[in-house]
VEXGUZA-592393 format. One line per field, with one value per residue (C-alpha): residue in one letter; z, x, y. Coordinates in Angstrom, 3 decimals, decimal comma, padded with zeros to 6 digits. Layout:
N
aa = [a | ...]
up = [Z | ...]
east = [X | ...]
north = [Y | ...]
END
This chain:
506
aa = [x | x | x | x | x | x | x | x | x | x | x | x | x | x | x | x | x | x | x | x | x | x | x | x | x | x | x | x | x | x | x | x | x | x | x | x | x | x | x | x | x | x | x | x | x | x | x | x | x | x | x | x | x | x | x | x | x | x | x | x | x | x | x | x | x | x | x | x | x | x | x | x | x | x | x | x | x | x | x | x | x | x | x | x | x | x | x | x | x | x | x | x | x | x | x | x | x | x | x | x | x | x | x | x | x | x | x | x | x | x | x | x | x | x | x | x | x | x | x | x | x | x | x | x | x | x | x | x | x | x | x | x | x | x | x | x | x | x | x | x | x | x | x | x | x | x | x | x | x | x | x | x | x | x | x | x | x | x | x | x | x | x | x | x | x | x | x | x | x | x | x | x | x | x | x | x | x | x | x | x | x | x | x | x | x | x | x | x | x | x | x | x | x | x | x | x | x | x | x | x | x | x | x | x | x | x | x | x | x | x | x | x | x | x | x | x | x | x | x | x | x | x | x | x | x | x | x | x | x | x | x | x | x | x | x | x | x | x | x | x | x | x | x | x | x | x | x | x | x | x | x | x | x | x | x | x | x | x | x | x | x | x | x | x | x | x | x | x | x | x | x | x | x | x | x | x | x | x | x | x | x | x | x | x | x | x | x | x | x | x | x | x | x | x | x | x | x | x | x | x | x | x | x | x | x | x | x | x | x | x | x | x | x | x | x | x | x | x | x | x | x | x | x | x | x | x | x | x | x | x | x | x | x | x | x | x | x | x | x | x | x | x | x | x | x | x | x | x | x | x | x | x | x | x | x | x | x | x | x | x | x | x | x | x | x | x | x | x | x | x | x | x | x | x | x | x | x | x | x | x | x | x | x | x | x | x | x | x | x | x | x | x | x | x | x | x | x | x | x | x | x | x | x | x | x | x | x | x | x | x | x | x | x | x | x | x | x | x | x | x | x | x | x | x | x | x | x | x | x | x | x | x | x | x | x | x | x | x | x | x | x | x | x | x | x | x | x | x | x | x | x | x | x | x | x | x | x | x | x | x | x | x | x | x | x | x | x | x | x | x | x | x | x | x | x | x | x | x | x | x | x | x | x | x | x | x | x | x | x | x | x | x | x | x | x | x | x | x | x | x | x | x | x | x | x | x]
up = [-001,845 | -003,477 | -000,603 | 000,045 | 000,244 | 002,826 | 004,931 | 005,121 | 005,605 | 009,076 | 010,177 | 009,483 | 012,454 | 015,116 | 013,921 | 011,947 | 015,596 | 017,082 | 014,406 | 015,456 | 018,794 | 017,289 | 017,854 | 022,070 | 023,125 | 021,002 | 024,050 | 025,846 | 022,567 | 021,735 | 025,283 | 025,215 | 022,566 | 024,107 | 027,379 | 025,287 | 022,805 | 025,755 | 027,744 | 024,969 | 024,533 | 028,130 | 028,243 | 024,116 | 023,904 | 023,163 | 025,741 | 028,648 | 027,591 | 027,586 | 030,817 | 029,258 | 032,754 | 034,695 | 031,846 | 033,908 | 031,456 | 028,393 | 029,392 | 030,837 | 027,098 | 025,502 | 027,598 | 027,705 | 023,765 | 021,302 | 017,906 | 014,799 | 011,657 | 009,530 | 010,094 | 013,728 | 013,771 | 010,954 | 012,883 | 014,834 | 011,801 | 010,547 | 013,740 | 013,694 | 009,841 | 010,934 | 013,140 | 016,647 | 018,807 | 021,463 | 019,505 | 018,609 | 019,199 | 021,198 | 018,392 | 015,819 | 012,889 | 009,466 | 006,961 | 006,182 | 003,576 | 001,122 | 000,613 | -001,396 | -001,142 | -003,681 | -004,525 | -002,159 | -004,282 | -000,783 | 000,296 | 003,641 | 005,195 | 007,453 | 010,048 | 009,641 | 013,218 | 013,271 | 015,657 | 012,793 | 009,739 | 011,726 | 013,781 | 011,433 | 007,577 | 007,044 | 010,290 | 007,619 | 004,889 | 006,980 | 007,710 | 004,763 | 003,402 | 006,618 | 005,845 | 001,942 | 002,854 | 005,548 | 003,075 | -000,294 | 001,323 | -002,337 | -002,886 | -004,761 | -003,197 | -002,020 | -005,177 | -007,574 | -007,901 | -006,602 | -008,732 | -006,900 | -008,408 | -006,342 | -005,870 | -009,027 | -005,812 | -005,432 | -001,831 | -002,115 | 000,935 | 002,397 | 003,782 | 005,432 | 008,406 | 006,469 | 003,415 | 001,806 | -000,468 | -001,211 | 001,356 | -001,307 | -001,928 | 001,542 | 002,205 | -000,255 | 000,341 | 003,966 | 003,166 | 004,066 | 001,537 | 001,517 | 000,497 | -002,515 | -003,386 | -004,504 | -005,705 | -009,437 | -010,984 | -009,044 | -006,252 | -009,101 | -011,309 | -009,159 | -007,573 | -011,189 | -010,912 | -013,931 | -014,880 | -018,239 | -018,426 | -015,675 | -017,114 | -020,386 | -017,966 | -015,856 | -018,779 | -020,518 | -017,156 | -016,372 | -019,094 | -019,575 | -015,788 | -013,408 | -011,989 | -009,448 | -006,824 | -007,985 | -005,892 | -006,560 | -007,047 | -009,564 | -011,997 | -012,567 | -012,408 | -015,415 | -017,158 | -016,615 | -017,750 | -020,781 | -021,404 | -020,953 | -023,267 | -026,159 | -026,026 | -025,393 | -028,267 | -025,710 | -024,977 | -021,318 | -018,720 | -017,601 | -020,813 | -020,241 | -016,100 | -016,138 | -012,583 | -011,695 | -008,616 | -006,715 | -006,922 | -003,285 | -004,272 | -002,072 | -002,419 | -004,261 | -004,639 | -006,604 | -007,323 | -010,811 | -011,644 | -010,873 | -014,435 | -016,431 | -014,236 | -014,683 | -018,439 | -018,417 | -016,329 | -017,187 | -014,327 | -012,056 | -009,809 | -009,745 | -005,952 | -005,310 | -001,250 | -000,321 | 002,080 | 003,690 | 003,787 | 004,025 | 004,667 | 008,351 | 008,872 | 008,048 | 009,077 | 007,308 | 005,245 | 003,662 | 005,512 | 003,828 | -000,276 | 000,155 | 001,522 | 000,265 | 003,811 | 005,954 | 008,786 | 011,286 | 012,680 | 016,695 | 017,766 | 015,274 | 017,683 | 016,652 | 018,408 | 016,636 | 017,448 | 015,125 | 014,889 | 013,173 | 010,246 | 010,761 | 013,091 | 010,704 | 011,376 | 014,460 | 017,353 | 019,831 | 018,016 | 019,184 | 019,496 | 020,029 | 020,641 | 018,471 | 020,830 | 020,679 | 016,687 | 015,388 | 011,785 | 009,128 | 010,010 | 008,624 | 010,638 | 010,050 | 011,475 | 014,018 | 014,577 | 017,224 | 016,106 | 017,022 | 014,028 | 016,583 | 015,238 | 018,033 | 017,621 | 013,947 | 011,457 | 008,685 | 006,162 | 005,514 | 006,061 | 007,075 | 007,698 | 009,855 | 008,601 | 011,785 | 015,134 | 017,393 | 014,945 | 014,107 | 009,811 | 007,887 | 004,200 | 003,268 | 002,164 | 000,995 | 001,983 | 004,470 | 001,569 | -000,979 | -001,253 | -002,891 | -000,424 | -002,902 | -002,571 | 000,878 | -001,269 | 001,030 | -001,758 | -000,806 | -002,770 | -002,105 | -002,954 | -006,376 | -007,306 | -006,057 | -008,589 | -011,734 | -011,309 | -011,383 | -014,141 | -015,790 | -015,380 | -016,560 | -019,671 | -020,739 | -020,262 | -018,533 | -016,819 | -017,288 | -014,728 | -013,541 | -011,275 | -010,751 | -009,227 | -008,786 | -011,711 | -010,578 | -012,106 | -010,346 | -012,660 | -011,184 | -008,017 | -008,128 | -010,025 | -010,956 | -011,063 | -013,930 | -015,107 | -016,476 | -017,366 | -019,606 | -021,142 | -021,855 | -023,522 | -024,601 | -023,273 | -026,390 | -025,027 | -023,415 | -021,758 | -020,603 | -018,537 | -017,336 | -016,630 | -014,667 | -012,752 | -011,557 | -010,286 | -009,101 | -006,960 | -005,097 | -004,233 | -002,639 | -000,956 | 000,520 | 000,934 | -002,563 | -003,568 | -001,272 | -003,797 | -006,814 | -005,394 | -008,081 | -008,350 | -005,761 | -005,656 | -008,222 | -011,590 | -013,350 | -013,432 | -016,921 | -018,243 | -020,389 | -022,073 | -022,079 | -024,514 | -024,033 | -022,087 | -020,353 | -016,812 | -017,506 | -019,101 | -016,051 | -013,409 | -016,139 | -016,035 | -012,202 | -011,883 | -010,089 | -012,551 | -011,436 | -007,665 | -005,116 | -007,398 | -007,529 | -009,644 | -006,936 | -007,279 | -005,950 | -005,400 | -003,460 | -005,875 | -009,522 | -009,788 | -010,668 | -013,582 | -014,908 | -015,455 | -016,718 | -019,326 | -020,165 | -021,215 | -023,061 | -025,209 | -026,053 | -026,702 | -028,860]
east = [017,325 | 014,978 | 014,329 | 010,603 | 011,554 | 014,149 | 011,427 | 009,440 | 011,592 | 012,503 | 008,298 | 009,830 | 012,883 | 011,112 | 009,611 | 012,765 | 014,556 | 011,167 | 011,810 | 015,235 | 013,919 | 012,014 | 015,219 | 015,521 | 012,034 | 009,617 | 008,408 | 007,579 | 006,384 | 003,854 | 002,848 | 001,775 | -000,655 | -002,335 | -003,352 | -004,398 | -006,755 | -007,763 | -008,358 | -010,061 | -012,374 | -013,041 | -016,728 | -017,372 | -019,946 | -017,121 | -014,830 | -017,674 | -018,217 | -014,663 | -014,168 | -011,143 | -011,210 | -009,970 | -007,178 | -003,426 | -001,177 | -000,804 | -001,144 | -004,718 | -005,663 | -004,670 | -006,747 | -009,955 | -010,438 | -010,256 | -008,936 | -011,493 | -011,963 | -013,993 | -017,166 | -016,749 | -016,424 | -019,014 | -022,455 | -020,712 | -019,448 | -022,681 | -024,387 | -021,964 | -022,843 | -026,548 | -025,506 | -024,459 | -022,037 | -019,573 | -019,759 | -016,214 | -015,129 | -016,412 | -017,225 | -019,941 | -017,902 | -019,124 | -016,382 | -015,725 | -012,987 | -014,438 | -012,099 | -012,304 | -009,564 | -007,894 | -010,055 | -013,296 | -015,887 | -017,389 | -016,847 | -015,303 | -016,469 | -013,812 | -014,383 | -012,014 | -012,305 | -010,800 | -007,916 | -007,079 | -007,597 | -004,975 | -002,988 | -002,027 | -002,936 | -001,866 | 000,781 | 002,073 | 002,461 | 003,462 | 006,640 | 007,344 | 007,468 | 010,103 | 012,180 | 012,361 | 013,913 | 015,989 | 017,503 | 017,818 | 018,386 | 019,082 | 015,237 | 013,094 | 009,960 | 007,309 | 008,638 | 006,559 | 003,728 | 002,680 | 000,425 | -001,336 | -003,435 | -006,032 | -009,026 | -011,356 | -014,486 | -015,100 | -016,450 | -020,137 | -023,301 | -024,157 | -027,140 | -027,999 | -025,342 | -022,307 | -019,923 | -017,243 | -014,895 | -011,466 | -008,982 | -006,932 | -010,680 | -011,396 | -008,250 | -008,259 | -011,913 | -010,766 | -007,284 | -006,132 | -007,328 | -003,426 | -002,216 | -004,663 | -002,648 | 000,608 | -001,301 | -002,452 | -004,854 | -008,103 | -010,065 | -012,630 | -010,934 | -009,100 | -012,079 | -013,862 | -015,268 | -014,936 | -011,324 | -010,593 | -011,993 | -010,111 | -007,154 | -007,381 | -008,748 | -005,480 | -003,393 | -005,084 | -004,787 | -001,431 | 001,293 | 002,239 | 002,379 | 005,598 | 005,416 | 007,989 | 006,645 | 004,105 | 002,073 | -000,260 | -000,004 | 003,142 | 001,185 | -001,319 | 000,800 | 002,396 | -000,636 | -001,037 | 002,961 | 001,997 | -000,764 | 001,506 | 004,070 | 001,548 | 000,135 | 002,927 | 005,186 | 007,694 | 010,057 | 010,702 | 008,711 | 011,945 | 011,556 | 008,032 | 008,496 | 012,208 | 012,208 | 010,629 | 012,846 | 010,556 | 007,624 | 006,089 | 004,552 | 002,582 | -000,111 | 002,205 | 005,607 | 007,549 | 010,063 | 008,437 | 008,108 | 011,325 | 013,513 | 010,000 | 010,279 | 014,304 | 013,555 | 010,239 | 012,747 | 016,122 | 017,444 | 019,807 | 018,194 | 014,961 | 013,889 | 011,873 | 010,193 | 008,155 | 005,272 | 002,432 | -000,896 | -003,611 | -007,282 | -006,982 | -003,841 | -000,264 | 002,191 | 005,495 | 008,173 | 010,936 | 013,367 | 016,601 | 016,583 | 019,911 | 017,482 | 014,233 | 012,647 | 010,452 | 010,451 | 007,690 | 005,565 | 005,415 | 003,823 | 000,644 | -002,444 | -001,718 | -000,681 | 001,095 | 000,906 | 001,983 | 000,540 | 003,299 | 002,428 | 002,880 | -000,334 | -002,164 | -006,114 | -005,770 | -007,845 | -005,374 | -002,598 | 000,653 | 000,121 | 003,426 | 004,070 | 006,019 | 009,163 | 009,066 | 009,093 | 012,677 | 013,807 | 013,420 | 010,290 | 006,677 | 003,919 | 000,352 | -000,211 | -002,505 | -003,445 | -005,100 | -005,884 | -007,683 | -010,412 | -011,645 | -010,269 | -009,429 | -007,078 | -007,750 | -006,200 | -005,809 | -004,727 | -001,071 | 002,051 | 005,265 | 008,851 | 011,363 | 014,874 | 015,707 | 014,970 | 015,227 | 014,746 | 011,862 | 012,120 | 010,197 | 009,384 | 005,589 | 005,731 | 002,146 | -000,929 | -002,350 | -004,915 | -001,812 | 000,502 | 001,194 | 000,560 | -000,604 | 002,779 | 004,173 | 006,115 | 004,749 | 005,596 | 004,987 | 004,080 | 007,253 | 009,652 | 007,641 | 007,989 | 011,636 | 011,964 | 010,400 | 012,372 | 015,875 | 014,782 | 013,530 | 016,941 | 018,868 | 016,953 | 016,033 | 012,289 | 009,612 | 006,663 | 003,495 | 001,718 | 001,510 | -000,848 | 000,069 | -001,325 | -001,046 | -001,830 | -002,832 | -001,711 | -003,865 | -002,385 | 000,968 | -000,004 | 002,716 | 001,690 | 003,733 | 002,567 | 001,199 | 002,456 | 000,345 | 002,812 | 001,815 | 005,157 | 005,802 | 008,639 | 009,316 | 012,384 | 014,478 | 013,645 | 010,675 | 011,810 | 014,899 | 013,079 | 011,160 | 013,964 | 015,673 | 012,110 | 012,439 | 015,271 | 015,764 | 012,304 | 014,764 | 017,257 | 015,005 | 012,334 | 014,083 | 010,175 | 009,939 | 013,634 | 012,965 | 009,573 | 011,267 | 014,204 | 013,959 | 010,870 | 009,459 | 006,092 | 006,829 | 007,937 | 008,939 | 006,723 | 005,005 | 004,263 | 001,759 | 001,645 | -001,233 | -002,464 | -001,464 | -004,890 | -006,225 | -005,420 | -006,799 | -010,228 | -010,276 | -010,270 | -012,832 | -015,303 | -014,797 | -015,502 | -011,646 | -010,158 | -007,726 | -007,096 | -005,951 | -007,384 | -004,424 | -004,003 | -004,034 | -000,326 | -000,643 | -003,474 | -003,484 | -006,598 | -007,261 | -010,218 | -008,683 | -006,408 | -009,145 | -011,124 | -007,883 | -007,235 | -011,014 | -010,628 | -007,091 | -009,025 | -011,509 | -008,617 | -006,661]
north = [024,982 | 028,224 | 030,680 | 029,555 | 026,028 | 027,078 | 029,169 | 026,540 | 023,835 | 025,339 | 024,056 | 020,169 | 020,230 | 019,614 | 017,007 | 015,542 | 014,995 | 013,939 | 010,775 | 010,561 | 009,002 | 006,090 | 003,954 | 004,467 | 005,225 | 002,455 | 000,907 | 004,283 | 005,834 | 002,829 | 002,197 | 005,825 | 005,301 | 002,809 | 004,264 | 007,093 | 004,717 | 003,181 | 006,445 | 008,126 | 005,171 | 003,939 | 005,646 | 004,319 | 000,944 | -000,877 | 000,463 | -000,220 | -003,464 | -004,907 | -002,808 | -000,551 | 001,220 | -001,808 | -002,724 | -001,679 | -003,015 | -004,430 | -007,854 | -007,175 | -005,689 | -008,971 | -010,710 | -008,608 | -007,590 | -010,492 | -010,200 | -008,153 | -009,030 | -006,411 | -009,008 | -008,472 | -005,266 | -004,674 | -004,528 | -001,052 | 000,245 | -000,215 | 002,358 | 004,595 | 005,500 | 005,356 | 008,463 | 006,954 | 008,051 | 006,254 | 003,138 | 002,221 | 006,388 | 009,232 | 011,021 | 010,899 | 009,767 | 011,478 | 010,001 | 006,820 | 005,404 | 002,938 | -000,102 | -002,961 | -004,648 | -006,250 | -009,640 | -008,651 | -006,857 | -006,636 | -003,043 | -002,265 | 001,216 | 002,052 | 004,991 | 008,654 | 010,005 | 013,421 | 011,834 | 009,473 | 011,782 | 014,596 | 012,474 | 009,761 | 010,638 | 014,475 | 013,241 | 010,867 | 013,481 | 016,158 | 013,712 | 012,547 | 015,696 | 016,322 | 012,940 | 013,796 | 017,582 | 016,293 | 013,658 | 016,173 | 019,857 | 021,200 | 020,406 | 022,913 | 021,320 | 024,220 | 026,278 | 024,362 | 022,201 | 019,117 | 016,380 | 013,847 | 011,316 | 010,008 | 007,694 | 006,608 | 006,811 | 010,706 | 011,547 | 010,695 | 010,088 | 007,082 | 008,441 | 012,130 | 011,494 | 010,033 | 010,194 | 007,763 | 007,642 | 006,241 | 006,984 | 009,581 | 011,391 | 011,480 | 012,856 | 015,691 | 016,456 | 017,651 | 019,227 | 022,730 | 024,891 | 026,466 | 022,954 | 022,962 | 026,425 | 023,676 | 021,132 | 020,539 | 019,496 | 020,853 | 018,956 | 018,762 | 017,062 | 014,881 | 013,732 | 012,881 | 008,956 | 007,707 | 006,541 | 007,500 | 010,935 | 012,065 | 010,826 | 012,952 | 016,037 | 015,594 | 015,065 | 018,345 | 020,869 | 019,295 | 019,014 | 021,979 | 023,306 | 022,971 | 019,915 | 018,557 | 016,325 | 013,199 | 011,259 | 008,140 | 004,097 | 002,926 | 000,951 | 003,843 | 007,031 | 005,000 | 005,590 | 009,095 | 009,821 | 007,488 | 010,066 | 013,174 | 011,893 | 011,038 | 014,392 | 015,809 | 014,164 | 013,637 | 010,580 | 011,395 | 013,145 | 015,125 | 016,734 | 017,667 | 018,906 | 019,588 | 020,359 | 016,703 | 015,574 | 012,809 | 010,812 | 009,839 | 005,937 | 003,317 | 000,785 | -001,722 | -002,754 | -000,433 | -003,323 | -004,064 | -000,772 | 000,402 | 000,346 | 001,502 | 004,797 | 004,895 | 004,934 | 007,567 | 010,161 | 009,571 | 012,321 | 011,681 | 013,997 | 012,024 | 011,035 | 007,569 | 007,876 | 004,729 | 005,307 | 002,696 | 004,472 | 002,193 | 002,877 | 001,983 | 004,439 | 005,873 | 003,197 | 003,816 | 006,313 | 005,195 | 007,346 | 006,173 | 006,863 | 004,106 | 001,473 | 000,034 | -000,591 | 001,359 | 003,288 | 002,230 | 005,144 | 004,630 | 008,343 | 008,180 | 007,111 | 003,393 | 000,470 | -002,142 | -005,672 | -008,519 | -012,881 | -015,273 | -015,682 | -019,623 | -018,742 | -016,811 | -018,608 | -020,493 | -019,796 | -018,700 | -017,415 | -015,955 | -012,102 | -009,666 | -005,994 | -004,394 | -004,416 | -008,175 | -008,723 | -010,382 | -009,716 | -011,907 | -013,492 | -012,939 | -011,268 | -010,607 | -006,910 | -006,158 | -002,459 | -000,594 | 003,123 | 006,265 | 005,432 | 002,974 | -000,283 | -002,507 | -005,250 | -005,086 | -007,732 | -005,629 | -008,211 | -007,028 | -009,199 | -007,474 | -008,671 | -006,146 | -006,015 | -003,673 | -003,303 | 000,137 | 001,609 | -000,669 | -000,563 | -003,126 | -004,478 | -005,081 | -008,828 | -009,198 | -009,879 | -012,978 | -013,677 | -013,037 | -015,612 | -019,649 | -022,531 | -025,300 | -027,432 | -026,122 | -023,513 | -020,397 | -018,092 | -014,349 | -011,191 | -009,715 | -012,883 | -012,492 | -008,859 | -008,861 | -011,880 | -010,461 | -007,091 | -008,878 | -011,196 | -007,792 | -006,458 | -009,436 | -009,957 | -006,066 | -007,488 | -004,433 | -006,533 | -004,400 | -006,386 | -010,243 | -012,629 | -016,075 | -019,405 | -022,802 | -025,544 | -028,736 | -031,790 | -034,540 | -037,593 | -037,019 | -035,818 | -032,236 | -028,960 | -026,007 | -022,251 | -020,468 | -016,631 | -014,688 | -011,789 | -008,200 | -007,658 | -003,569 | -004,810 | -009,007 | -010,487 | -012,014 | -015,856 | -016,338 | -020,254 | -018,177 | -015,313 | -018,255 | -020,191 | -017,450 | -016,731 | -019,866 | -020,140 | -017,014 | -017,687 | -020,773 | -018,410 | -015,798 | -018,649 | -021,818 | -023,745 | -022,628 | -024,410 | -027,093 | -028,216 | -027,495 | -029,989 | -032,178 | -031,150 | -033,652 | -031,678 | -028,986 | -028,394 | -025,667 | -022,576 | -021,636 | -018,343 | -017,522 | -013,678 | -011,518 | -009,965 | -006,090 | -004,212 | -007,742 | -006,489 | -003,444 | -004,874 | -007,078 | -004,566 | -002,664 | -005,470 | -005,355 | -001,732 | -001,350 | 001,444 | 003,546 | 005,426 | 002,452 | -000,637 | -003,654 | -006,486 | -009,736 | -010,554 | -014,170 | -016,229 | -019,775 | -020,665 | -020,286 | -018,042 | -014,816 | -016,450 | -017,834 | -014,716 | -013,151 | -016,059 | -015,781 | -011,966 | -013,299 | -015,488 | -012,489 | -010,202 | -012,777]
END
């Protein structure tokens, strides 16, 4: 570790042994936030009429506020961007982080208080940036710089009162103007809208600076060290930023990404740190490099709870604190948070591999998965299946969607692929073949249909021509920043658009 990167490493141990505690104090630490949120809010619209002044416990909370969706909760979001204050928060709220999702083209404004912008985004950074030097203390990290590649939606006005952007532009917009001092490229061209000609004006400012920390979405930082290497003639970006040592990913599974990276920076001293940091708040760090799962964040001004996802859509579903979660099982995550969501079903599905401390995978989304044939196949049995079958075979997925295909004259289906190959596999039926089964081993509903194939057959893949994601989420307007292919979709209309733009393509 250089001498600066030591200095300043000594700001982080506090907080590293602050983390430390997650494991013994979960139901103090989340308990706390609550009768803060509730506290804070008690004298809000919202907190006056659910009567957050009489609520003791937590037991009195699930009784008095019902569950939001973004519809409910709409109408105040709505004021509170008119200029209003004590709606959902104290505070007149002046930013607001634009989200999309992945298959809505219905925006979602969702409000950055000053409590949730300090407390839980930079919060989130700050500690990751404490886990990463706590787990590699020969780090170089504050010695060079730092590339992060944000939002394609630069900070913009809704009206005289309010601004949006994507979360990442909204975050940089209101960063410390020292942290911009390790940071390339500039907040100008970082927060450029259009896609492609920030790219090349990244690409241009970029390649030959020393770069040793990235930060952005898998399947598009591939497309900016795609960019670096053509220009630069390179074959691997450790030739290009020698001292590269870790890239801090999030907004998809890395799993499918994983050997494309291994083969772009062939360095053994190359660092991979996971982190979950949605629109609505910082959840998770992937404190252990030796383990894929994350860290839940207790101390952040959010309180978790967490509906079976069995219960996903019923009227009175099954609602649990975080202390009362059990591994292996699926949940639908509820947040409460000091940007004045309130019981807030954010649309993520989560399964916990440990408990005390409370660590967790991100299994998809409650919109995200296959239910056509009783299969319940999730986002995360699916990219955990391509990148083994991408292992075995020497095959690099680009990017994949699937659904189900009806057969209505013999009653079953199957699901269709629709798979961008980087690089072929030698048999196409085989990678299929393997897909398959290797889909049984990680899903037992999944096996259980394919059982000689009672209600479904074998999957089917069919290629895509090379650039029809990314003319799909061009036609869409969805370039670039936090934009995601749909992974799995319970109905057909997404594949159909993409097989459309194959046909053009072909």
């Amino acid at each position: 570790m250089d001498i600066l990167t030591n200095t300043i490493s000594l700001l982080f141990r506090h907080r590293q042994k602050d983390i430390e505690k997650y494991g013994q104090d979960t139901d103090l630490l989340q308990r706390k936030q609550l009768r803060t949120l509730l506290k804070t809010a008690r004298n809000t619209e919202w907190g006056l009429t659910y009567d957050y002044k009489s609520i003791r416990n937590y037991s009195d909370f699930c009784e008095r506020v019902p569950l939001q969706l973004y519809d409910d909760i709409k109408p105040y979001v709505t004021r509170m961007i008119n200029g209003e204050r004590n709606i959902l928060w104290p505070s007149v709220v002046k930013w607001y982080a634009k989200s999309s999702g992945t298959t809505n083209d219905k925006s979602k404004f969702l409000p950055v208080t000053r409590e949730v912008l300090h407390g839980c985004h930079y919060q989130g950074g700050f500690d990751t940036v404490a886990l990463y030097l706590r787990n590699n203390p020969e780090s170089h990290f504050f010695s060079k710089k730092g590339l992060i590649l944000g939002g394609s939606h630069s900070p913009s006005p809704i009206n005289q009162k309010s601004h949006c952007g994507d979360l990442s532009a909204v975050l940089l917009q209101n960063l410390n103007p020292l942290v911009n001092l390790m940071r390339v490229p500039a907040k100008k061209i970082i927060l450029m809208d259009e896609w492609e000609s920030k790219i090349k004006a990244i690409v241009d400012c970029t390649w030959n600076k020393d770069v040793n920390s990235l930060s952005g979405v898998p399947s598009w930082m591939l497309v900016l060290i795609k960019s670096i290497l053509k220009k630069t003639g390179r074959e691997y970006l450790s030739d290009v930023w020698p001292n590269l040592e870790v890239f801090f990913h999030g907004g998809i599974s890395f799993e499918p990404y994983r050997e494309q990276y291994k083969s772009l920076i062939p360095s053994d001293k190359m660092h991979y740190m996971e982190t979950y940091n949605a629109s609505e708040g910082f959840f998770g760090i992937q404190d252990d490099p030796a383990d894929q799962s994350l860290l839940m964040m207790q101390d952040y001004g959010v309180f978790y709870e967490f509906i079976p996802m069995s219960e996903v859509g019923m009227e009175n579903p099954t609602v649990l604190p975080l202390e009362a979660v059990e591994t292996g099982k699926n949940y639908a995550m509820v947040i409460t948070t000091s940007g004045g969501l309130w019981r807030y079903q954010i649309g993520d599905t989560v399964r916990f591999t440990s408990l005390f401390p409370h660590k967790f995978i991100i299994s998809g989304r409650t919109k995200h998965y296959i239910n056509a044939f009783g299969e319940e196949l999730m986002v995360d049995n699916a990219d955990k299946a391509i990148s083994r079958v991408s292992i075995q075979t020497g095959a690099k997925v680009k990017e994949y969607t699937a659904a189900p295909l009806f057969m209505l004259d013999k009653a079953k289906g199957r699901h269709q692929w629709f798979i961008e190959f980087e690089t072929m596999p030698p048999s196409l039926d085989e990678f299929a073949s393997l897909l398959d089964k290797t889909l049984q081993e990680l899903n037992s509903d999944y096996e259980a249909k394919r059982y000689k194939e009672i209600s479904l057959q074998p999957l089917e893949i069919t290629i895509a021509h090379e650039g029809a994601f990314y003319e799909w989420l061009k036609e869409k307007g969805k370039l670039g920043g936090q934009h995601k292919i749909p992974r799995l979709s319970n109905d057909r209309t997404h594949i159909e658009q993409l097989l459309d733009i194959n046909k053009r393509l072909s």
